[in-house]
Structure formats: structure tokens, C-alpha cells
ROTOR-349329 format. One record per residue (C-alpha): residue number from 1; residue in one letter; x, y, z. Coordinates in pm, whole numbers, always signed. Each point is the difference from the previous one (the first is absolute). Layout:
BEGIN
+-----+--------+--------+--------+--------+
! num ! residu !      X !      Y !      Z !
+-----+--------+--------+--------+--------+
! NUM !      a !      X !      Y !      Z !
...
+-----+--------+--------+--------+--------+
! end
This chain:
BEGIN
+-----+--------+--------+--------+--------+
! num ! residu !      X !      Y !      Z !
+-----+--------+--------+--------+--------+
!   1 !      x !     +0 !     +0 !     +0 !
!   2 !      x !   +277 !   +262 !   +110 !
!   3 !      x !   +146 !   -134 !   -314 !
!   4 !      x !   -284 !    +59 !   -232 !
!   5 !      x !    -32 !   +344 !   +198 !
!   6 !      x !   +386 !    +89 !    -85 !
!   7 !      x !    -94 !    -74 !   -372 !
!   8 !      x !   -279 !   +190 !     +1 !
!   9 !      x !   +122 !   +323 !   +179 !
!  10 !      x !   +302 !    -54 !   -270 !
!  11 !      x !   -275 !    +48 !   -289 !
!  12 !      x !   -148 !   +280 !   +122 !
!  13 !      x !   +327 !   +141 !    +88 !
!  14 !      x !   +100 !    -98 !   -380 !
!  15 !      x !   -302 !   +154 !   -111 !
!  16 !      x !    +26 !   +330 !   +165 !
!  17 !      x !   +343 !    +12 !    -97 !
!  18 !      x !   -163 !    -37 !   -426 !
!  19 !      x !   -228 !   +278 !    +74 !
!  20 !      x !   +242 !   +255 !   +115 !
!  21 !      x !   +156 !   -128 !   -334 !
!  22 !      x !   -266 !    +86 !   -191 !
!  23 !      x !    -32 !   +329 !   +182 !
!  24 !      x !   +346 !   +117 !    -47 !
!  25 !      x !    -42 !    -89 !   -392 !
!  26 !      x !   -257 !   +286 !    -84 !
!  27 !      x !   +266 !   +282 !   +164 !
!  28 !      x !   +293 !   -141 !   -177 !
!  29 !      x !   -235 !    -36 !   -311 !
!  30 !      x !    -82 !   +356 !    +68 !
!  31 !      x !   +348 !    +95 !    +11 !
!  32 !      x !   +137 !   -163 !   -331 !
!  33 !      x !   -291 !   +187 !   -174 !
!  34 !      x !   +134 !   +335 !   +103 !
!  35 !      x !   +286 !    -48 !   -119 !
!  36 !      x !    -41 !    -82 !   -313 !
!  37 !      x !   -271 !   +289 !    -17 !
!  38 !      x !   +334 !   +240 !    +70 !
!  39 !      x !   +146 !   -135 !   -270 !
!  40 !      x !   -224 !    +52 !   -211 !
!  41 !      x !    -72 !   +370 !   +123 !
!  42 !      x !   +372 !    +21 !   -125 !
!  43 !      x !    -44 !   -177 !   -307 !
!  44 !      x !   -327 !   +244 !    -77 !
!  45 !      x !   +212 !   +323 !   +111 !
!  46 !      x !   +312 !   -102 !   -242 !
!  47 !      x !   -248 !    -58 !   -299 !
!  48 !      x !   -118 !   +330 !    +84 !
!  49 !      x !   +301 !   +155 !    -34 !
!  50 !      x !   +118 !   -174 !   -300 !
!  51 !      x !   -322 !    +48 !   -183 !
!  52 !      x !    +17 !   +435 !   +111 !
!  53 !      x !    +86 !   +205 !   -268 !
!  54 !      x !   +405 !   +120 !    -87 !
!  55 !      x !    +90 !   -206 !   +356 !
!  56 !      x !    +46 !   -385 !   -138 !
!  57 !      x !   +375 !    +96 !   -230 !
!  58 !      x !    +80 !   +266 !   +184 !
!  59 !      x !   +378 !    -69 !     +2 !
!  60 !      x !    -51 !    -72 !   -410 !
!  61 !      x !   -201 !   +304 !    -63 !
!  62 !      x !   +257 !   +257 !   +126 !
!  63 !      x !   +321 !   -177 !   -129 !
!  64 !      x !   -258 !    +69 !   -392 !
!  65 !      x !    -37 !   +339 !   +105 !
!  66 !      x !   +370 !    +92 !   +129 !
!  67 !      x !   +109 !   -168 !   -306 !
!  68 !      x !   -269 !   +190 !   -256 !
!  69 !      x !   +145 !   +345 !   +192 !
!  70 !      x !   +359 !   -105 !    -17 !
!  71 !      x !    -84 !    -80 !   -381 !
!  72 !      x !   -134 !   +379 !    -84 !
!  73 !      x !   +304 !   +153 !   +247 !
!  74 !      x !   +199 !   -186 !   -281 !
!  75 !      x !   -229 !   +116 !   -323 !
!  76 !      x !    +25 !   +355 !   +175 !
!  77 !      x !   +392 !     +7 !    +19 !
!  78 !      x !     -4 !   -149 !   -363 !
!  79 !      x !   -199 !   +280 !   -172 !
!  80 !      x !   +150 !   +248 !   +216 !
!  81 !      x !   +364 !   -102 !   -151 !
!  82 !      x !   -138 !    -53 !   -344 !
!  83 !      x !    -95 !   +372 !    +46 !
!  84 !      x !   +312 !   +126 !   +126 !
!  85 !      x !   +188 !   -223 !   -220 !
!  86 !      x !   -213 !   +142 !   -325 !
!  87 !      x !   +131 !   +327 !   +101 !
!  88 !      x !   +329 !    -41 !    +55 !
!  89 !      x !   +180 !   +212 !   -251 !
!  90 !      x !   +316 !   -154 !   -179 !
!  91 !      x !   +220 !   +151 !   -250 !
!  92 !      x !   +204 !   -180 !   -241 !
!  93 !      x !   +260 !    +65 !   -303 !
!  94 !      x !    -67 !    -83 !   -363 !
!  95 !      x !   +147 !   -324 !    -80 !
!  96 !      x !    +31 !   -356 !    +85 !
!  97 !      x !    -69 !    +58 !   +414 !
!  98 !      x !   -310 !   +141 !   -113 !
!  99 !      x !   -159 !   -331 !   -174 !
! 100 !      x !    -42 !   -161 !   +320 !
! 101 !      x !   -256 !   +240 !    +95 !
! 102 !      x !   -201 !    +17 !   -366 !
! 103 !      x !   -278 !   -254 !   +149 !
! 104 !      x !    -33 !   +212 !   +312 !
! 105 !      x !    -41 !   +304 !   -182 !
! 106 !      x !   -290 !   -170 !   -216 !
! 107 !      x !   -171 !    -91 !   +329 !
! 108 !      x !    +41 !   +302 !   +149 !
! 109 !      x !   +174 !   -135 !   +333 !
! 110 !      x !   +142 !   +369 !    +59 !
! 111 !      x !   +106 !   +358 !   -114 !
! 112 !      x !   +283 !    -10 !   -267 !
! 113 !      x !   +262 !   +217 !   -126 !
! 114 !      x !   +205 !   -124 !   -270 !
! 115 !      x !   +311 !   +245 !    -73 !
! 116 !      x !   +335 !    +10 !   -196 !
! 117 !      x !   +308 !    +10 !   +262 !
! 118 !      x !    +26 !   -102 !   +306 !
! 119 !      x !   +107 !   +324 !   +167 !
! 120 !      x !   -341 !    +60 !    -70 !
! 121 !      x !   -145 !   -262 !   +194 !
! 122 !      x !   +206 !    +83 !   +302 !
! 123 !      x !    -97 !   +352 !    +26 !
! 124 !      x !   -305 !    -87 !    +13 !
! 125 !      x !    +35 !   -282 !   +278 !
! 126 !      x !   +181 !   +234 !   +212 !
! 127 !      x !   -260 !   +311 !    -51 !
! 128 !      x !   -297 !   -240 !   +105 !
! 129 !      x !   -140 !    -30 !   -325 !
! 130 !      x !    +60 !   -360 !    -38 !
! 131 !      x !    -75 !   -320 !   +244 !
! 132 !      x !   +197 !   -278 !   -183 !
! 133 !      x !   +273 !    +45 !   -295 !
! 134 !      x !   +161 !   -223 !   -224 !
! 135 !      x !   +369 !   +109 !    -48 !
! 136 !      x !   +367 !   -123 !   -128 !
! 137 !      x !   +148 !   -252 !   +283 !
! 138 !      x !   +268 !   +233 !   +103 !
! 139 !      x !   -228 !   +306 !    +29 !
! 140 !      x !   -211 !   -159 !   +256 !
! 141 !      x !   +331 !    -66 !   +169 !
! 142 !      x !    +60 !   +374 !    -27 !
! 143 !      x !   -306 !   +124 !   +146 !
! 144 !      x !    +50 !   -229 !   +299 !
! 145 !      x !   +275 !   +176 !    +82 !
! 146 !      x !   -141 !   +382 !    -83 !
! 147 !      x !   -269 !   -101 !   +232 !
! 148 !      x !   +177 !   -156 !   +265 !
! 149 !      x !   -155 !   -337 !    -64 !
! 150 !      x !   -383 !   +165 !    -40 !
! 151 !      x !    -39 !   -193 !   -335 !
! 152 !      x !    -71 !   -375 !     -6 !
! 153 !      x !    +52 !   -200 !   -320 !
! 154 !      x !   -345 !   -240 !    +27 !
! 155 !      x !   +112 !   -218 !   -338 !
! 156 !      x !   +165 !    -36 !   -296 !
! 157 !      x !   -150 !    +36 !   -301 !
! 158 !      x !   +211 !    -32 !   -309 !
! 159 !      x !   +360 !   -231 !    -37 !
! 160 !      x !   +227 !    +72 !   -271 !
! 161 !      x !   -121 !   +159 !   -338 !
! 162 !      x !   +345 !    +34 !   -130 !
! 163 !      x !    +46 !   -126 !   -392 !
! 164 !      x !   +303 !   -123 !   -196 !
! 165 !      x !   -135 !   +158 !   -408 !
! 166 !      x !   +237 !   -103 !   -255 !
! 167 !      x !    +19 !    -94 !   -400 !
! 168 !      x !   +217 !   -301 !    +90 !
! 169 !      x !   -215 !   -320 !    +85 !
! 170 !      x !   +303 !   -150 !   +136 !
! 171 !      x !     -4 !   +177 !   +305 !
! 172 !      x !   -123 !   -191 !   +330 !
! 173 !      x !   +202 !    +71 !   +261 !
! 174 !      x !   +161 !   +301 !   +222 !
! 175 !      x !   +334 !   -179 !   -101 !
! 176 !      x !    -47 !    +44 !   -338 !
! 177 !      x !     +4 !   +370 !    +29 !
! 178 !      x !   +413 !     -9 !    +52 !
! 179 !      x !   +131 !   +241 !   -214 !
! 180 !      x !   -325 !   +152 !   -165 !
! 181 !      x !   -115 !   +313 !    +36 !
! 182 !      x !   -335 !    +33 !   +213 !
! 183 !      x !   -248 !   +341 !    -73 !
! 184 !      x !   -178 !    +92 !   +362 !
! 185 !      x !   -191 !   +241 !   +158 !
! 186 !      x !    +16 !    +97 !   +376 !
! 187 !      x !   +378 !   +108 !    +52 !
! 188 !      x !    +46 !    +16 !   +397 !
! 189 !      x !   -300 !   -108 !    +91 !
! 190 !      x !   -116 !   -331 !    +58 !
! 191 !      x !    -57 !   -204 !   -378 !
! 192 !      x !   +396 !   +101 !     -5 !
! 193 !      x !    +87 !   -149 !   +374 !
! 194 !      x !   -238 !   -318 !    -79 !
! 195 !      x !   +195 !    -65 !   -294 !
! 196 !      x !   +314 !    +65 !   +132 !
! 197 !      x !    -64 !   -288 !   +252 !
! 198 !      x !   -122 !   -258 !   -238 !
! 199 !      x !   +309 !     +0 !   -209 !
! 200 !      x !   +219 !    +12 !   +344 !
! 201 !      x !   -225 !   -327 !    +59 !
! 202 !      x !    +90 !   -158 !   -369 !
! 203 !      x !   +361 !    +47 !   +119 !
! 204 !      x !    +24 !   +403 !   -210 !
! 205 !      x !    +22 !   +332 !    +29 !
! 206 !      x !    -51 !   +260 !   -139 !
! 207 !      x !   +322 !     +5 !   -201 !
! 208 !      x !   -109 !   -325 !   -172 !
! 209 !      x !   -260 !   +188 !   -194 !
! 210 !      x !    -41 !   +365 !   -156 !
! 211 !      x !   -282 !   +186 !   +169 !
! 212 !      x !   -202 !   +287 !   -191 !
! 213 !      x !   -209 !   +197 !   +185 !
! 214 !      x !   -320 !   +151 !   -174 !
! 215 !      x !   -231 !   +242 !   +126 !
! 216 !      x !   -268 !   -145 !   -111 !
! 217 !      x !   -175 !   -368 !   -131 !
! 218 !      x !    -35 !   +133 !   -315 !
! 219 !      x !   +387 !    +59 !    -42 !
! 220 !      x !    +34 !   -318 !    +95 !
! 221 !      x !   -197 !   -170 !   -258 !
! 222 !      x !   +141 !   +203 !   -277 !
! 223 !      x !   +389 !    -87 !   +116 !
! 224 !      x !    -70 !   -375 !     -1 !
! 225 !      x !   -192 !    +27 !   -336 !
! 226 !      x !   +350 !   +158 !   -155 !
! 227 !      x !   +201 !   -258 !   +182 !
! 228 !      x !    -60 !   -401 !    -80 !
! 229 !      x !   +242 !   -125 !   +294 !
! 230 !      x !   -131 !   +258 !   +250 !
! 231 !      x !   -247 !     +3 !   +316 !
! 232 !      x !   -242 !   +186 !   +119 !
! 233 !      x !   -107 !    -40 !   +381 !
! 234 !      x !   -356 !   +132 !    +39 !
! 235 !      x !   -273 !    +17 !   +230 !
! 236 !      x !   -363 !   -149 !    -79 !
! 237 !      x !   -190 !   +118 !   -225 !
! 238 !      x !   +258 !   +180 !   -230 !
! 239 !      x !   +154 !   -396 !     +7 !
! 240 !      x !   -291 !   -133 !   -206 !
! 241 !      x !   -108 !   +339 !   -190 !
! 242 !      x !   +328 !    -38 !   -169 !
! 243 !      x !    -21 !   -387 !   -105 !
! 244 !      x !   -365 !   +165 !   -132 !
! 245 !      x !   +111 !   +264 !   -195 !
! 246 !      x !   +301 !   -202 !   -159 !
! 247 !      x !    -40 !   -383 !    -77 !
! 248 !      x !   +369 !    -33 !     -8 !
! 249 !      x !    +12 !    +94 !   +382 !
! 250 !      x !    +34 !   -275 !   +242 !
! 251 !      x !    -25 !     -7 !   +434 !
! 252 !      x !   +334 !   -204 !    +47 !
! 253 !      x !    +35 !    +79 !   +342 !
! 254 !      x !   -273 !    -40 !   +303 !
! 255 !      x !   +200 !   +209 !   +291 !
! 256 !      x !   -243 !   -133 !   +212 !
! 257 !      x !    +73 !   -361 !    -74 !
! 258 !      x !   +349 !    +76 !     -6 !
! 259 !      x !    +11 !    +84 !   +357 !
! 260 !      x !   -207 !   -252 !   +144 !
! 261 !      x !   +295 !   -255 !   -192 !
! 262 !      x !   +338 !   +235 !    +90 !
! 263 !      x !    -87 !    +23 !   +348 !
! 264 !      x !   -211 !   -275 !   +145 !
! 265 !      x !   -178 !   +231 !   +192 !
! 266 !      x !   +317 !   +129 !   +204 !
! 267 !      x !    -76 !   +368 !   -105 !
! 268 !      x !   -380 !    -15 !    +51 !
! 269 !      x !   -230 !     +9 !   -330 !
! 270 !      x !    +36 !   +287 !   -238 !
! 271 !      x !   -284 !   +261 !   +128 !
! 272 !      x !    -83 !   +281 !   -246 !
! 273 !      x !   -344 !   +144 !   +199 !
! 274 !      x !   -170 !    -31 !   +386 !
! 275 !      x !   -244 !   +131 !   +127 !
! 276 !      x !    +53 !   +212 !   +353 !
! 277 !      x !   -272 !   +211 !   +224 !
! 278 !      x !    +72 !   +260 !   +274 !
! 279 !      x !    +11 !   -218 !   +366 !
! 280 !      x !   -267 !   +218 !    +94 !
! 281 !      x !   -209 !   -122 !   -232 !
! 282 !      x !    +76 !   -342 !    +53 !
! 283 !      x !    -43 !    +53 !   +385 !
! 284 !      x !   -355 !   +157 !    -37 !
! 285 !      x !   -142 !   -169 !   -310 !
! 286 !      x !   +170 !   -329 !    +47 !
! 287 !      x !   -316 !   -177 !   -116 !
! 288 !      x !    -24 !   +148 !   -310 !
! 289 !      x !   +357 !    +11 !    -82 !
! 290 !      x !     -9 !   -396 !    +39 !
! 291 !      x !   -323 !    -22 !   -214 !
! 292 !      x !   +201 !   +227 !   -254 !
! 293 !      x !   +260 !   -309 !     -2 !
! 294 !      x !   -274 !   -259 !    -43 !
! 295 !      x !   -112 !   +160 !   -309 !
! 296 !      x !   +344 !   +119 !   -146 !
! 297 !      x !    +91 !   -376 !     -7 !
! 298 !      x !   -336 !   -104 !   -167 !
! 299 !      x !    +47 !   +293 !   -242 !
! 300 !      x !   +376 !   -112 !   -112 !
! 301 !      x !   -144 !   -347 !    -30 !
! 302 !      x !   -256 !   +125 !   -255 !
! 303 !      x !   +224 !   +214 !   -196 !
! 304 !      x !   +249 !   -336 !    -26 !
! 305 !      x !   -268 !   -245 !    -73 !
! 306 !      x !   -180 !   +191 !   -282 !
! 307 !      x !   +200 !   +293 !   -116 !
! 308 !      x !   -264 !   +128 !   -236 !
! 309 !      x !   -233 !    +74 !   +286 !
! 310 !      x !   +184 !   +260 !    +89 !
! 311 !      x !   +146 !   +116 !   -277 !
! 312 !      x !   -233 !   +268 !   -138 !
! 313 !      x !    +42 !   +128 !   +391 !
! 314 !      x !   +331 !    +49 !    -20 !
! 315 !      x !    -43 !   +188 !   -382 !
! 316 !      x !   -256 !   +274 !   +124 !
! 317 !      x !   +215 !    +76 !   +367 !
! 318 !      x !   +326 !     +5 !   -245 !
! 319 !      x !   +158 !   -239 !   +200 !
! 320 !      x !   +134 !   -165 !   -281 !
! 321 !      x !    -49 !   +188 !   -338 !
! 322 !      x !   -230 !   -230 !   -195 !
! 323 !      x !   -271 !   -337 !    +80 !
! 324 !      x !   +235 !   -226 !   -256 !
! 325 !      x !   +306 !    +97 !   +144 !
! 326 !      x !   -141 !    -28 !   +376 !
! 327 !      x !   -117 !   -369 !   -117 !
! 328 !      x !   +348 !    -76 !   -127 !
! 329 !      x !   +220 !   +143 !   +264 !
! 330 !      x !   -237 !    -55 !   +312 !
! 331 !      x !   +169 !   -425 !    +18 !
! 332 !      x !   +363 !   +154 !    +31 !
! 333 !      x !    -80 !   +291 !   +259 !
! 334 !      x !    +19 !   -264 !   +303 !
! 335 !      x !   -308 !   +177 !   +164 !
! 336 !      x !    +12 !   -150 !   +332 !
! 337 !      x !   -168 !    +84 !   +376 !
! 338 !      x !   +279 !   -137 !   +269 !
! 339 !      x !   -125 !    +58 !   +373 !
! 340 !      x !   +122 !    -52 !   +298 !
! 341 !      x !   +359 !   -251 !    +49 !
! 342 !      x !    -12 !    -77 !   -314 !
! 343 !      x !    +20 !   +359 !   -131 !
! 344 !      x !   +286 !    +70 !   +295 !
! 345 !      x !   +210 !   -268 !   -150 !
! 346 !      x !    -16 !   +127 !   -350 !
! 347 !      x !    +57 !   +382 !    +15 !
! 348 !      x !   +235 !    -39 !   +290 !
! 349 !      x !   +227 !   -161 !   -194 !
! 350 !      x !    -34 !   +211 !   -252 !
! 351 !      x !     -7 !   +307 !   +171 !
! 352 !      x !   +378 !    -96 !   +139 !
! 353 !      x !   +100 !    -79 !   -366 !
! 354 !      x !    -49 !   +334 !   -101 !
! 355 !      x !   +157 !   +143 !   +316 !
! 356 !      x !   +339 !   -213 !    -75 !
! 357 !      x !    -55 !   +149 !   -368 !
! 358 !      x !    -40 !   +353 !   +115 !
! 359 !      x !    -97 !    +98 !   +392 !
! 360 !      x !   -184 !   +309 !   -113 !
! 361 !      x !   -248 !   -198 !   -245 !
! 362 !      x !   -151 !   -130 !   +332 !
! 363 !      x !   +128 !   +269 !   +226 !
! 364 !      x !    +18 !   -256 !   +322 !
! 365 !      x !   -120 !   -380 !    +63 !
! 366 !      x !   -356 !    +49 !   +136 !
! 367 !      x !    -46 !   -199 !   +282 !
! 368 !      x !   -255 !   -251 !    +96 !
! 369 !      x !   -283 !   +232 !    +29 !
! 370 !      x !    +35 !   +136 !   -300 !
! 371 !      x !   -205 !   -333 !    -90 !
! 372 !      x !   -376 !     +2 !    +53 !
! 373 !      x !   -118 !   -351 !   +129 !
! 374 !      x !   +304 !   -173 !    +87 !
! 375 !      x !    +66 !   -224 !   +271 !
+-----+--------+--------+--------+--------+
! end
């Protein structure tokens, strides 16, 4: 009986036990529930948010919109060059150092002034009147020093246009000038110095050969037309305008060519034009002077790939006297736009050529800020 008693009082106790069980379920029940109704409050808020206007990309949205204003800052600084570059006004001589510039001029990328001499073009660098010039080699080496170092040369535009003329075929080389007598132009200045060096280079001087000086290309086509064995050195385009005019005329001689060969590049290349602006200029306008460079290189590139493009340009500014002789000589004027090291390492070399020649062609070796761009 106690037994059966024990057993019984350990069911109910069993069974109380289940129902406070089953009572505690409901709270705990109660408990997971609100739970997962937070989460979902968060879930709810968070789709919210994403689904509210201009808040879901945020981050996105305002790196579109720093990049669209960064995008016009640049379009702004563009035009605003293009504008200053457009009025930039640059001066330049009649010639070969002018061709380079014929398919600016027809675009209208800036004021020109095309003149004879280049005493010309400095006085009117140095009165204000110009921005950019394009002058001899040495004479932008003697404006550095007038202006204690205010002028920068920013490229070089033309290499040599220096022409060996002659009614002898036979002719190809500086060495086979030795005891012939060569017509020139440009006595103490520097066509005379250049030449000088190249037949020091062939192993020469000047005693090896008989030099005539003219006072003009004309002379110089009329001496070598009396004179089968002689030579005439001239510049581009009198070179070709005499192989026009007289069949029997031949361009022996490319000076040009025969520099690059004679002195591996030790003396720098043979520069007959560059192109220098005030520092001031530079320093203020620096945007547009580079822009200027951009399109001086495209515009020699144009006048070298298709000559006739720009010949009838060169004809009306009297660069070079007619459109079929500008189409002829334009191949041999070595238009070229040099910037930066590159231009430093040619003209330098050069430039201390000529000094060797003759210290007062150059006046003094410009130093390295003479040079606009270089490292």
C-alpha cells in the first residue's frame, strides 16, 4: 500500500512537474516570437531606406557627380587654353621655318606675322609685340643672353636646309669638293661656320677648297651656271628653284645628310630655325604655350605628309615664292617640331659647334634653362 502510495504521489508529482512544462512553453513561445518580430521591424526599416529616393547608391551617386564636375573643370580649362592659345601671337621669317606653321595658319590656331629678316622678328619680341618667334639657332642663343636668360627656346622647328647645286652629277660627297671652288652666301655668319665644320669633319679645311662668297642666291646660281666643276651651297628653296629653272642643274649635296654621316651626332643635328617665347609668357600662359606645341607638331606633320596641302598657303603669305616651287622644295626643308630633351640634345650640340667656329655667332653657351621642358 505505502508502495502503491509512493507510486502514486510520484505521478502526480510527475504530472505537476509536465504542467509547469507546459506553462513555461507559452512565455518562451512568447519570447521567440518577439524576436523575430524585431527582426523584422529591422528588415522593414532597411527596405525603407533602400527603397527612399537618392539614399539606396549614395556612395555611387556622388563619386558620378564629383566625376561629371571634375569632367567640365577639365572641358573649362580646355576651352579656356584653346582661347588663349588662338590668340597667342607668333611671328615668323619667310622661308623654310615658316612651312611648319602653313597648316596652323589655315586653321587659324593664332595671330601671325610673317616678315623678311630676323632682326625684325626680334624687335618685335622684345617691344611686346610678339608672344612666340621662330628665329636662326644662334639668334635665340643671342637673345638669351641680351635678356639675361628671359627668352626660352620651346622647340625646334627646322634642321638643315643647306644644298650642294652643281652641273657635275658626279658629285656625292663633302670629300669630293677637294680642290673645287664652292659659290656661298652668308660670309661670317652661320651657313659659313656650319660649313666650315663639316669639311673639318670630312678630314678639310678650308684651304682644301676655294670659297666665293656671293651676296646673294641669285649670284650664286649664275656662277655655277658659268662653271661645270663648281658648287654652289644654298639654302632651301633657292636649292630647288635653280634645278627648276635649269634642267642641267643637279642637288649633289644634302648638308643635312652630310652631317648626320660626318659626325654621328657628336656636334648635335644641324638646326637652321627654333622657335623661343619671353619666360614671362611661358610662366603665365604655360597652358597655351604647350597647346601651341601640340599643334606646331601636328602642323609640321601635315606639311611633310602632303606637301600640296599647304602649298598654295605658303604662295599667298610669300613664304616661299610660288605653289609649284613650295610643292617641290617643301620634302628637302626638314620641317621638324623637336620639344623638350630631345630638342636640348640637338641644338645644344649645335649651338657649341658654332661657338668653337666663332664665339660671337652664339655670343655664350646658354645654360640649361635656356631649354623650355627639360628635365
Amino acid at each position: 500500500m505505502k508502495r502503491l502510495t509512493s507510486i502514486v504521489l510520484l505521478a502526480l508529482l510527475l504530472a505537476v512537474l509536465g504542467l509547469c512544462a507546459c506553462a513555461g512553453s507559452p512565455a518562451d513561445s512568447s519570447g521567440s516570437t518577439g524576436s523575430e518580430s524585431a527582426s523584422t521591424d529591422v528588415v522593414n526599416t532597411d527596405a525603407q531606406a533602400a527603397n527612399k529616393p537618392g539614399s539606396g547608391d549614395s556612395a555611387d551617386d556622388q563619386d558620378a557627380e564629383r566625376a561629371a564636375a571634375e569632367a567640365e573643370a577639365a572641358e573649362a580649362e580646355r576651352a579656356a587654353a584653346e582661347a588663349e592659345a588662338d590668340a597667342l601671337r607668333i611671328g615668323s621669317m619667310k622661308g623654310p621655318t615658316s612651312v611648319g606653321l602653313a597648316h596652323m595658319m589655315q586653321l587659324e590656331q593664332g595671330e601671325f606675322t610673317v616678315v623678311a629678316a630676323a632682326d625684325e622678328l626680334t624687335g618685335l619680341l622684345l617691344q611686346d609685340e610678339l608672344d612666340i618667334a621662330l628665329v636662326p639657332a644662334n639668334v635665340a642663343a643671342l637673345l638669351y643672353q641680351r635678356t639675361d636668360g628671359q627668352i626660352q627656346v620651346i622647340d625646334v622647328n627646322t634642321l638643315g636646309v643647306l644644298y650642294g647645286v652643281s652641273l657635275d652629277g658626279s658629285i656625292s660627297s663633302v670629300e669630293d669638293l677637294y680642290g673645287r671652288t664652292v659659290y656661298m652666301t652668308g660670309k661670317g655668319t652661320v651657313p659659313e661656320y656650319t660649313f666650315a665644320a663639316l669639311l673639318e669633319a670630312a678630314g678639310m679645311t678650308a684651304e682644301d677648297v676655294t670659297i666665293q662668297f656671293c651676296s646673294e642666291p641669285a649670284e650664286v646660281a649664275a656662277q655655277i651656271a658659268q662653271h661645270s666643276d663648281a658648287v654652289g651651297i644654298l639654302p632651301q628653296p633657292y636649292a630647288t628653284a635653280i634645278t627648276i629653272k635649269n634642267s642641267d642643274m643637279n642637288i649633289v649635296l644634302d648638308l643635312n645628310e652630310a652631317w648626320i654621316e660626318l659626325t654621328g651626332g657628336a656636334l648635335g643635328d644641324f638646326v637652321t630655325g627654333v622657335t623661343v617665347a619671353k619666360t614671362a609668357t611661358i610662366q603665365e600662359h604655360q597652358a597655351a604655350i604647350d597647346l601651341f606645341l601640340q599643334r606646331h607638331e601636328q602642323s609640321a606633320a601635315a606639311a611633310n605628309a602632303d606637301p600640296a596641302s599647304v602649298a598654295q598657303t605658303v604662295a599667298e603669305l610669300g613664304i616661299i615664292e610660288s605653289e609649284s616651287l613650295a610643292e617641290q622644295a617643301i620634302p628637302r626643308c626638314n620641317v621638324v617640331c623637336l620639344v623638350g630633351n630631345s630638342m636640348k640634345e640637338v641644338l645644344s650640340g649645335y649651338l657649341e659647334c658654332l661657338y668653337q667656329q666663332n664665339p660671337e655667332s652664339v655670343g655664350a653657351l646658354p645654360d640649361d634653362s635656356f631649354y623650355y621642358g627639360c628635365a
